[in-house]
N, C-alpha and C positions, 0 to 999 in steps of 0.2 A: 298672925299676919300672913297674907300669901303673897307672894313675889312672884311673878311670872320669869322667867328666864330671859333673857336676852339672847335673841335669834344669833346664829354663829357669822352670820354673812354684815348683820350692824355693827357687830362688836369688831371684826376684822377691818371695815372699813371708819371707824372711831379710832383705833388703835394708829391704823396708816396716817390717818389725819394728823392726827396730836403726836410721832414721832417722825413726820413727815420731815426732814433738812432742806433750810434753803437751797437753793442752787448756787453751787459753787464758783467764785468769781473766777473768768479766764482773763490770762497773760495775752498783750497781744506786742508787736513790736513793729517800730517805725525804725525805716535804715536812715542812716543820714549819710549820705554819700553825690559825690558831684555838685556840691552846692545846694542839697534841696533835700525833702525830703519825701519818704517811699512808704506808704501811700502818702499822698499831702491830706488825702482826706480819710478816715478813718470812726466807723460805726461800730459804737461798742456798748455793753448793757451796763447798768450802774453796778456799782461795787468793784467793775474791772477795773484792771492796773496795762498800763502805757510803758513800754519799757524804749526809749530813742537809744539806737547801737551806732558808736560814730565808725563808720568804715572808710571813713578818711585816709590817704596815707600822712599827710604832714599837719591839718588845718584842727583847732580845737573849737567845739558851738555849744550852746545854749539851748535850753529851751526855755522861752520868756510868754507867759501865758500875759495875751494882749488885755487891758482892762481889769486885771487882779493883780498888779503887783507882787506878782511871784515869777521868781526866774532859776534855772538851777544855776548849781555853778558849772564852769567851762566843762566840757567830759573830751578829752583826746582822744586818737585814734585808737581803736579796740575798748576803749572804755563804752559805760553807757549809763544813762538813768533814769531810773524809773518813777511815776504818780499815780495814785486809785484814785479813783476818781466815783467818787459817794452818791454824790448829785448830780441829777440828770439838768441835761444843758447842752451850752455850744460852745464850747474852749477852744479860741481862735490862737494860735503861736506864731512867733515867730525865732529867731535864731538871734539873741542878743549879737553880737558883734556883726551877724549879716543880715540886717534886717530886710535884705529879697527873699531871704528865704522864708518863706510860711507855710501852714499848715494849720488846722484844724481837726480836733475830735469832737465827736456827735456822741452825748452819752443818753440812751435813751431809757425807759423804764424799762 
């Protein structure tokens, strides 16, 4: 049987292919400070995670995702917390206890 060889420059870009890793999710962070939050609007690719930092001095907030029935619990000053976010979409929030306060993340492919 004869086998031809596999040219060096296919095999190299096979190889890259098939050990190729996804793209690694990035951290992004919304302040919550003065009643609101920083950015209120915020674009991010799917798999990223949302980290809300309360920079409060006295006031404790939420983040209540509008229409999904999920809210965290309260985070105090200097605490924070965080959600990845899998699926691409529009996650409108708002601040349980203050509900002026809103915000939105844009998770896109």
């Amino acid at each position: 049987m004869n086998v031809s060889p596999v040219p060096a420059c296919l095999l190299f870009v096979a190889l890259s292919i098939a050990g190729a890793a996804p793209a690694l999710a990035a951290e992004h962070e919304v302040a919550v400070e003065k009643y609101a939050f920083s950015p209120m609007e915020l674009r991010i690719k799917r798999g990223d995670t949302v980290t809300w930092v309360n920079n409060e001095k006295r006031v404790s907030h939420s983040v209540l995702l509008i229409g999904r029935s999920e809210e965290s619990e309260r985070f105090f000053p200097g605490e924070k917390w965080s959600r990845a976010f899998p699926e691409a979409g529009r996650y409108e929030y708002r601040c349980g206890p203050h509900p002026e306060m809103l915000g939105v993340v844009i998770v896109e492919e």
